[in-house]
C-alpha positions in Angstrom: 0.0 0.0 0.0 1.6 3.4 -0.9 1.8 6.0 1.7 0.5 9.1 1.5 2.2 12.3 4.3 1.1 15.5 5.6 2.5 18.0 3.8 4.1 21.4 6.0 6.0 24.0 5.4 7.2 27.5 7.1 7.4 30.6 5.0 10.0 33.1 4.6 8.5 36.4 4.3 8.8 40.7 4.3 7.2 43.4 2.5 8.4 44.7 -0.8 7.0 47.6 -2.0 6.5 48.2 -5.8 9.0 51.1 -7.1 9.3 52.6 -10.5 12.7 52.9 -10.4 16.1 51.6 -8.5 18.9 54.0 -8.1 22.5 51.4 -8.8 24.4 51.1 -5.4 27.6 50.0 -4.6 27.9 46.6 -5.3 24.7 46.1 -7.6 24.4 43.8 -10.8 22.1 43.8 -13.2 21.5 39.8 -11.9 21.1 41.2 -8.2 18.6 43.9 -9.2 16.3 41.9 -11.7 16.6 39.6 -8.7 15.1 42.0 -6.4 12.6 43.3 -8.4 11.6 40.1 -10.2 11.6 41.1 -13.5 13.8 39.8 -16.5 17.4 41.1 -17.5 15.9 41.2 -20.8 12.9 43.6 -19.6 15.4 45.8 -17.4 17.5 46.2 -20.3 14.9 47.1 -22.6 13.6 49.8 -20.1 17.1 51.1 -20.0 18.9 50.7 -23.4 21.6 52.6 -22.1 22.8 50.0 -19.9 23.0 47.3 -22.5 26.7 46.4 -22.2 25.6 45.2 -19.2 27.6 48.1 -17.3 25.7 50.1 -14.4 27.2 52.9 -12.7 26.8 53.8 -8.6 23.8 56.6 -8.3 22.5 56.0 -12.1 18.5 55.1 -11.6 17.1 52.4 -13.7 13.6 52.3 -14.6 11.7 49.6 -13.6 8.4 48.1 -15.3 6.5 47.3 -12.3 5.3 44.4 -13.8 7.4 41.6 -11.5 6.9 43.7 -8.6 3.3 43.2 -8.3 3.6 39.1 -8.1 5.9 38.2 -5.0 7.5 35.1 -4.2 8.2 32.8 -1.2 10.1 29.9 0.4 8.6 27.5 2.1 11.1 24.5 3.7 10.5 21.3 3.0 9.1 18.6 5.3 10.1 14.6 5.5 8.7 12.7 2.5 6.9 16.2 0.7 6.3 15.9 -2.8 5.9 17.6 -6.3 1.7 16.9 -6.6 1.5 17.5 -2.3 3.0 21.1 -2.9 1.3 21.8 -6.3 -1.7 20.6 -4.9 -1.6 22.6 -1.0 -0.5 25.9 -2.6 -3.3 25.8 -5.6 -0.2 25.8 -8.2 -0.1 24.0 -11.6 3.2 21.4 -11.9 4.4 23.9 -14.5 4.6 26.9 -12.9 5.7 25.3 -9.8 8.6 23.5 -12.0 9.3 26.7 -13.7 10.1 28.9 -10.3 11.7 26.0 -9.3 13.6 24.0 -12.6 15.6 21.6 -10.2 12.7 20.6 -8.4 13.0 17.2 -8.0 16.6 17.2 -7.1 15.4 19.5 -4.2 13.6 17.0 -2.7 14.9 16.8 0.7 13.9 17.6 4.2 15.2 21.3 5.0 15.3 22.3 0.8 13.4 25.9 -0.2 11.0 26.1 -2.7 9.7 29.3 -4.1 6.2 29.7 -4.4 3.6 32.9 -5.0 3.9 34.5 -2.0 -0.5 34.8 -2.3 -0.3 30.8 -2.6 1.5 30.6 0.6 -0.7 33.0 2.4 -3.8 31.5 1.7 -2.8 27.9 1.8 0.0 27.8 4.0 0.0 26.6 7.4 0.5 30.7 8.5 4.1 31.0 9.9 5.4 34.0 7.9 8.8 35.3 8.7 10.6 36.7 5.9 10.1 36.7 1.7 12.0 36.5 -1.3 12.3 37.7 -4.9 12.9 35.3 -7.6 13.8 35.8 -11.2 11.0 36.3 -13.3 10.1 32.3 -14.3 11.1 30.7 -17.5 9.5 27.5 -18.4 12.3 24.6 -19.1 12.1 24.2 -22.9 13.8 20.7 -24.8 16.5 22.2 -26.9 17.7 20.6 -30.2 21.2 19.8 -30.5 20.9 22.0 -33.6 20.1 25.1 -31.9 23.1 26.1 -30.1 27.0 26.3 -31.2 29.3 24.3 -28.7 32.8 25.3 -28.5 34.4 22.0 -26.8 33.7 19.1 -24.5 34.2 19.7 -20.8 33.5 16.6 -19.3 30.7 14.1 -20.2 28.1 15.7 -18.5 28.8 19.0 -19.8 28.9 21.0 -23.0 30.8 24.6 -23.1 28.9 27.8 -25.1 30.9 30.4 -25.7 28.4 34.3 -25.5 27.5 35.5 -28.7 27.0 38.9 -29.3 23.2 39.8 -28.4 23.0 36.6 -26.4 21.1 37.4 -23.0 21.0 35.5 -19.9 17.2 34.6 -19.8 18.1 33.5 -23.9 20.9 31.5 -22.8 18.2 29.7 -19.8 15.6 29.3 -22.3 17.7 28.2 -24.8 19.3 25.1 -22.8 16.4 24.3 -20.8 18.5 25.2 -17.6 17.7 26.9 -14.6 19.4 30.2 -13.7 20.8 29.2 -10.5 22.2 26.3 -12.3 23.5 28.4 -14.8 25.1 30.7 -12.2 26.3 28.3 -9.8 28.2 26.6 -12.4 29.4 29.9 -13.5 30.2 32.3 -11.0 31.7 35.1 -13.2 27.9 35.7 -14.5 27.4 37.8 -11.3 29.5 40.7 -13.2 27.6 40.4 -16.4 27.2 38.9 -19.8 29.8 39.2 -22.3 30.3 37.9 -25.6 33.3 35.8 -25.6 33.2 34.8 -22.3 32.5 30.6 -22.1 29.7 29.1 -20.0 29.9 25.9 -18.5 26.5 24.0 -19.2 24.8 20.6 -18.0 23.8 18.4 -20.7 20.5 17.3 -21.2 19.9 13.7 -21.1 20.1 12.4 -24.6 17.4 10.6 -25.9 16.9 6.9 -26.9 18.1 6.1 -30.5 17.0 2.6 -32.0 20.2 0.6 -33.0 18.9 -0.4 -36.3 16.4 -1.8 -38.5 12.5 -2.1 -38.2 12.1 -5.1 -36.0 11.4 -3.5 -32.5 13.1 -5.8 -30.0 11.4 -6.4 -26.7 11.9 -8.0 -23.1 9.8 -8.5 -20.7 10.5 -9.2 -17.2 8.5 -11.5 -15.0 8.9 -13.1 -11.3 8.1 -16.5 -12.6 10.6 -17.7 -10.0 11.8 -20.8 -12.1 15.4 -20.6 -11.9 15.2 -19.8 -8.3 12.6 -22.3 -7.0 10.1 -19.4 -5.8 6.6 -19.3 -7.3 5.4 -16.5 -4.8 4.5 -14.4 -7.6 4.0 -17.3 -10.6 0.6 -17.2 -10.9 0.2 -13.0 -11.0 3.2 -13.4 -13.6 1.1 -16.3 -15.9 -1.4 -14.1 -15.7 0.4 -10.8 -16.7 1.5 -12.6 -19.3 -1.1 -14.3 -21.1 -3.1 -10.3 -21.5 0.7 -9.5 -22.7 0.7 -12.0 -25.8 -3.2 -11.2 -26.5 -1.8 -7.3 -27.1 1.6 -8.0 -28.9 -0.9 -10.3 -31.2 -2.9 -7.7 -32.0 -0.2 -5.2 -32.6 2.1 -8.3 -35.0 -1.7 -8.4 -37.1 -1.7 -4.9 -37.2 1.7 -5.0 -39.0 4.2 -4.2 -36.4 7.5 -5.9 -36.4 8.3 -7.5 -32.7 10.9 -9.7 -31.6 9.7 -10.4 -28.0 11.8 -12.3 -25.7 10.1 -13.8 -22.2 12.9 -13.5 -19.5 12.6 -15.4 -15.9 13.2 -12.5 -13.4 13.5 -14.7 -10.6 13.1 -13.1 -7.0 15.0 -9.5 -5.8 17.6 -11.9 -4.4 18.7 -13.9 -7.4 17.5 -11.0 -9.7 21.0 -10.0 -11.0 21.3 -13.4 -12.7 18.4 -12.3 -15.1 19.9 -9.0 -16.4 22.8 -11.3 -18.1 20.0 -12.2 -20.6 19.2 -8.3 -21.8 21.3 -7.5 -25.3 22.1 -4.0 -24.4 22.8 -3.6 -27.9 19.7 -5.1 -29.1 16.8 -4.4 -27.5 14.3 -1.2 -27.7 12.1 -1.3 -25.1 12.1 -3.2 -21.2 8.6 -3.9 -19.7 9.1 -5.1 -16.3 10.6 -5.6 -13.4 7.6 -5.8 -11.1 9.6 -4.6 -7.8 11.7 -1.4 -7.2 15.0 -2.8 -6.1 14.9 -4.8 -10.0 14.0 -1.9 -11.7 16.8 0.4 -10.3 19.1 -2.5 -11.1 18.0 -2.9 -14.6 18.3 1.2 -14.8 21.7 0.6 -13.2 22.3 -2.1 -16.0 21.4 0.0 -19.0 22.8 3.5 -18.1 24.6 3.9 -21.0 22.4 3.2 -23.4 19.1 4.9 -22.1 16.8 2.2 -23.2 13.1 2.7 -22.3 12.1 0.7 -19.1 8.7 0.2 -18.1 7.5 -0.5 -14.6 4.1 -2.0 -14.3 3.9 -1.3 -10.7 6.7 0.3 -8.8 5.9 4.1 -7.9 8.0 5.9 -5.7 10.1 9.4 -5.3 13.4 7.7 -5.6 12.5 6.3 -9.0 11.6 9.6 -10.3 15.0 11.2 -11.4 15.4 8.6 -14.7 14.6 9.9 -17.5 14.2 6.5 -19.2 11.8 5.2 -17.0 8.1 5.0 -17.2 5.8 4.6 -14.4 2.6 3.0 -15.4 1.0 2.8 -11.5 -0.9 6.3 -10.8 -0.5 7.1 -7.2 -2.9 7.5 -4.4 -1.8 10.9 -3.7 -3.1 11.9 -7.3 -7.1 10.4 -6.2 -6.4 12.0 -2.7 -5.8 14.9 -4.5 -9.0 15.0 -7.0 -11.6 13.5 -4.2 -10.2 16.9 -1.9 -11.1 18.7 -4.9 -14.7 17.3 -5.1 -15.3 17.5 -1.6 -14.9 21.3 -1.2 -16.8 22.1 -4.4 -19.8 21.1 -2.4 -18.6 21.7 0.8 -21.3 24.4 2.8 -20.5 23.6 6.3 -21.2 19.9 6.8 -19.7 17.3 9.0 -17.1 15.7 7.1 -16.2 11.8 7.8 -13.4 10.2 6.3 -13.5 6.5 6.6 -9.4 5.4 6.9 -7.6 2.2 6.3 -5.4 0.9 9.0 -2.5 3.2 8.6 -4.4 6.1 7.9 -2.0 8.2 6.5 -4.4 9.0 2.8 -7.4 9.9 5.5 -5.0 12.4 7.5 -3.7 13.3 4.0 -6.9 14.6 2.6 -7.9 16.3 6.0 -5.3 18.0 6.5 -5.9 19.4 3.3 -9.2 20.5 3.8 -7.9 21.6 7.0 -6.2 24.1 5.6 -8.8 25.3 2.8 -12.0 25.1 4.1 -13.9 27.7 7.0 -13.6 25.8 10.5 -14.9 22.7 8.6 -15.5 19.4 11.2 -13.8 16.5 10.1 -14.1 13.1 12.1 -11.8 10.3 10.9 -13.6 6.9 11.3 -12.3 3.4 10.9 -15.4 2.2 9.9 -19.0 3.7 7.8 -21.2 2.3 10.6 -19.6 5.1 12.9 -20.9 7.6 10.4 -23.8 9.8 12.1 -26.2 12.6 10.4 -25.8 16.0 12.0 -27.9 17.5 13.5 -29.6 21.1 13.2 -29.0 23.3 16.3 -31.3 25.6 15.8 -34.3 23.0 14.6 -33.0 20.1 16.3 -34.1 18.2 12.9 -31.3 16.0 11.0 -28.8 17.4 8.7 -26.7 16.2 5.7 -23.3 15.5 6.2 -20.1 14.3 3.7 -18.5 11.3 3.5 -15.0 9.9 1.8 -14.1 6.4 2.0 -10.3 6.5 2.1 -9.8 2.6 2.1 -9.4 0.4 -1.0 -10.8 -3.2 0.8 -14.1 -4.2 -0.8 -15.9 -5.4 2.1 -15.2 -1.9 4.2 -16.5 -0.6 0.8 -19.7 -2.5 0.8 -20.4 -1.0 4.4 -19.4 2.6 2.6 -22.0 2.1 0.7 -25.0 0.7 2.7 -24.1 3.0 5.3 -24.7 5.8 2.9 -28.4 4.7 1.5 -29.4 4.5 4.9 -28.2 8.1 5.9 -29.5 9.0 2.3 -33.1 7.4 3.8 -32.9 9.5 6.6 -31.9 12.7 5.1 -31.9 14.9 2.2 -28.3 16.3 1.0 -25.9 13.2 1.9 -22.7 13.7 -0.2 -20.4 10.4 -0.6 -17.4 10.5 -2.5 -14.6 7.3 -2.5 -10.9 7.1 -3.8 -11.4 3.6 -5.2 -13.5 1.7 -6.9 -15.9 -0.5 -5.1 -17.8 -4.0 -6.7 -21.2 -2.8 -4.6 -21.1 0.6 -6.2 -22.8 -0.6 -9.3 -24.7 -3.1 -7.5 -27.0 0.2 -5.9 -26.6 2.3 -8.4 -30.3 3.2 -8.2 -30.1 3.8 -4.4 -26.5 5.4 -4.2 -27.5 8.1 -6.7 -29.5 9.5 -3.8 -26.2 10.2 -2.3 -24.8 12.1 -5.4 -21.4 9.3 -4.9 -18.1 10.2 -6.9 -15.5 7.8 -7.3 -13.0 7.3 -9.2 -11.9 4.5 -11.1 -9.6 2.9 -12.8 -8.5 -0.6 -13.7 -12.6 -1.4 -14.2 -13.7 -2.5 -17.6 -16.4 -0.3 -19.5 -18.7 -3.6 -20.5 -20.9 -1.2 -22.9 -17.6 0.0 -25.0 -17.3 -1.7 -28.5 -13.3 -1.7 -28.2 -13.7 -3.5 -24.6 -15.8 -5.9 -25.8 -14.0 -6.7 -28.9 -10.6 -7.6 -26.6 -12.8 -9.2 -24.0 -14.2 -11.6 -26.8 -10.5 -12.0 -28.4 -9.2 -13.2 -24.9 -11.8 -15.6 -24.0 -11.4 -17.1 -27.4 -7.9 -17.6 -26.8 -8.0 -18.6 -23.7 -11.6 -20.1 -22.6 -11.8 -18.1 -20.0 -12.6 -13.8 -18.9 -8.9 -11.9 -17.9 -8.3 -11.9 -14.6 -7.2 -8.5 -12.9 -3.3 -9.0 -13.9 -4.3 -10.1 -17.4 -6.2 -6.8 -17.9 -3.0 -5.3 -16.0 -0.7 -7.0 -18.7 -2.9 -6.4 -21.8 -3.1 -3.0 -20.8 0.6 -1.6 -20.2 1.9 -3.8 -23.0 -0.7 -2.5 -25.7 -0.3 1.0 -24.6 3.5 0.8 -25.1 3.6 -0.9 -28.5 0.9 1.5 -29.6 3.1 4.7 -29.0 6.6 2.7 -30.6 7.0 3.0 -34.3 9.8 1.2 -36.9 12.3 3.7 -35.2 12.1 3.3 -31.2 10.7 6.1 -30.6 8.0 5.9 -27.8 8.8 9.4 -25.7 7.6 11.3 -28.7 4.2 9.4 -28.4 4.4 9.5 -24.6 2.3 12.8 -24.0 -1.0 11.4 -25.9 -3.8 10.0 -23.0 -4.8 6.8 -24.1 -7.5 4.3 -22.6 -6.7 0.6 -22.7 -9.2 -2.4 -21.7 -9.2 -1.0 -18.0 -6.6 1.7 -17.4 -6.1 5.5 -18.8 -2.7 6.7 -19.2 -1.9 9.8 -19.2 1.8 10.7 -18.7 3.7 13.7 -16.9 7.1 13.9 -16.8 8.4 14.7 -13.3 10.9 17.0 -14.3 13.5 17.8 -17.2 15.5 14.9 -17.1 13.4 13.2 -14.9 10.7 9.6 -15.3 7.3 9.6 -17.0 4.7 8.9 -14.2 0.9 8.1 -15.0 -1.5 10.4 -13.8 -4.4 9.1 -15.1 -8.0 7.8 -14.1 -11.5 8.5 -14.6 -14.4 10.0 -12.6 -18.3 8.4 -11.7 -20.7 10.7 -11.2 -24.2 8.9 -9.8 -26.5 11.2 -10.7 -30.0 11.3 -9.2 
């Protein structure tokens, strides 16, 4: 079960007022000052044309646009086990602004780490400790640079290329141009803090380069499954039969469709005898990896084809520590993102009701999601249950008369979601107004659909066949022909990733140019986002139930 964490922070911050103008002191760059004021080099040097040699002089006033001013910026620090979609999601900030203040992001990732944020963001949805803020630079997005588009003037090291400053080059070009982010830029750089000049020589980080099929048509592919064989362990055999047999039903349908594959099946063993499997990759010879299952394997098979950057697919393993390989794509959506939308559902309705939140054993995504409406509701009253039965109407003080109250079921067990859900058509019996909302999908929802619409449920689902949809059906038949029997949960699992993978490849290996298209399979929507600019491709994908009444 993934873990979900509260997510804190303290803010830095002190007024700045907006000015018109700065008059240059001792000691002032044009870095420091667009800095200040958060607007661009490029805008501070347009406003004064004068300075574009990049020379400022003690006492001269520059004119300032105002514009940068107007939208200040934040730290908060970072908290144990914080992440990208918790802070996007607490401070009410897309993943691409919050990735553009902040173009290192994931790298940041650790306990004590500032992160700039709108300083508005922080005051609203912050947790109200402000001491001191900050000026940022104004943000550029990180943009994928062709090779083609810049002039290198040598090779520093492998991870670095040099660029030597051309006349009319600016700093925020430079950024934009590499996909870099300024600090980066200045850090490796130092002599930037006295100003661009053309035929000085920056020192830049590479991007990661991308994959690049070895040759021919034929797309060569391994797939990796505990069947435990070699090392006498059949734990995890029958899940990985199963995978399997919804993994041939796909790569059939994509071999009739006129797609060239060379598959090869490989034995992953267990995590202890794993290594012995990797001996039976071609790292010259293969185009895409689907599998391991666990997150040990997978970093060793990243580990094992580091130099060659070929695609790796992981059908189950999601977590932070996976996230900084830019090869790697990460089919399992995590809880945090259903935490995250069911949050959003609940206070779109939300007008002073009881909330209840029915938790799993740990209860960390049922503290999750009320802390976060903790922190962006009015004096709301949440009660965390471990069970539905404990779920009570309100009632009215002034009428003494029942009242309608929320409920989330935070817990992906079946049978605590049947009680969910008879637990809510009683309440729903009793009173008018009764919200339900749920993270997972639960086998008794559709059995009451008539009843549960009273209740207005959302849930969200995924990994649930549509039964009514002609391309669902049309697989559903296909597998039973082939098999004399209806997928079980890992066949769909298998059918699914492997079919969405071969449907993005083409003759030439390229799959991360198809990556960002959302795609629905037999049971699961994919829809990609890259964690950062050299970073993995995680699924964020799933899809909503509305019971109407």
């Amino acid at each position: 079960m993934k873990k979900l964490f509260i997510f804190s922070g303290l803010l830095f911050f002190v007024s700045l007022f907006a000015q018109k103008t700065h008059t240059v002191e001792k000691g002032d760059t044009l870095f420091g000052i667009s800095r200040k004021y958060n607007i661009s080099v490029d805008d501070l040097l347009r406003l004064n044309p004068e300075s574009k040699d990049g020379n400022i002089k003690i006492g001269e006033v520059l004119r300032l646009d105002g514009k940068g001013s107007s939208k200040q910026l934040g730290y908060i620090i970072l908290k144990p086990k914080e992440t990208i979609y918790g802070i996007s999601k607490q401070y009410r900030i897309s993943e691409t602004d919050l990735k553009a203040l902040n173009p290192d992001l994931n790298n940041q990732m650790k306990a004590g780490s500032r992160i700039i944020l709108p300083l508005e963001n922080i005051k609203k949805y912050g947790n109200g400790e402000l001491l001191e803020e900050v000026t940022s630079p104004k943000s550029q997005a990180n943009i994928p640079v062709s090779s083609n588009t810049y002039t290198t003037t040598g090779v520093s090291s492998d991870d670095f290329v040099t660029y030597t400053v051309q006349s009319g080059d600016t700093t925020f070009g430079i950024v934009n141009k590499f996909g870099i982010a300024l600090d980066e830029l200045i850090q490796l750089n130092p002599a930037l803090s006295s100003g661009l000049k053309p035929g000085i020589t920056l020192k830049i980080r590479k991007a990661d380069p991308a994959y690049v099929k070895k040759s021919g048509d034929e797309l060569n592919v391994a797939i990796m499954l505990p069947f435990g064989y070699d090392s006498n362990d059949s734990k995890y055999r029958n899940v990985s039969l199963d995978f399997l047999s919804g993994a041939k039903l796909a790569i059939e349908r994509n071999a009739k469709k006129g797609q060239k594959l060379n598959v090869k099946i490989i034995d992953a063993g267990n995590e202890a005898t794993f290594k012995n499997s990797l001996t039976q990759i071609n790292k010259d010879n293969t185009d895409l990896i689907i599998g391991p299952f666990f997150k040990s394997s997978v970093l060793e098979v990243l580990d094992y084809v580091k130099t060659s950057k070929i695609p790796i697919v992981a059908p189950f393993a999601n977590s932070e520590d996976l996230y900084g390989f830019s090869n790697l794509i990460i089919m399992e959506t995590n809880d945090q993102v259903y935490a995250d939308r069911i949050m959003d559902e609940v206070k779109a309705v939300y007008s002073d009701q009881r909330i209840y939140i029915v938790a799993d054993s740990d209860k960390s995504k049922a503290n999750y999601i009320r802390s976060g409406l903790m922190k962006t509701l009015k004096t709301p009253q949440i009660i965390i249950v471990n069970s539905a039965n404990e779920i009570q109407a309100d009632t009215n003080m002034m009428t003494g008369q029942k009242a309608p109250v929320i409920a989330v079921l935070a817990n992906n067990n079946d049978s605590v979601g049947e009680v969910f859900a008879n637990k809510m058509i009683t309440l729903s019996q009793e009173v008018q107004g009764i919200k339900a909302f749920s993270m997972y999908y639960v086998p008794a929802f559709e059995k009451n659909i008539d009843e549960l619409s009273a209740t207005s449920l959302v849930y969200l689902m995924d990994r649930k066949i549509n039964t009514e949809g002609r391309f669902e059906n049309e697989i559903l038949a296909e597998y039973k022909d082939k098999y004399c029997k209806t997928p079980s949960k890992y066949a769909v699992i298998g059918f699914d990733v492997v079919n969405d993978m071969l449907m993005r490849e083409n003759t030439k290996g390229e799959i991360f140019k198809q990556i960002s298209k959302p795609q629905t399979q037999l049971a699961t929507k994919f829809e990609f986002s890259r964690i950062q600019r050299n970073g993995a491709y995680v699924n964020t994908g799933y899809r909503i139930v509305r019971l109407l009444r």
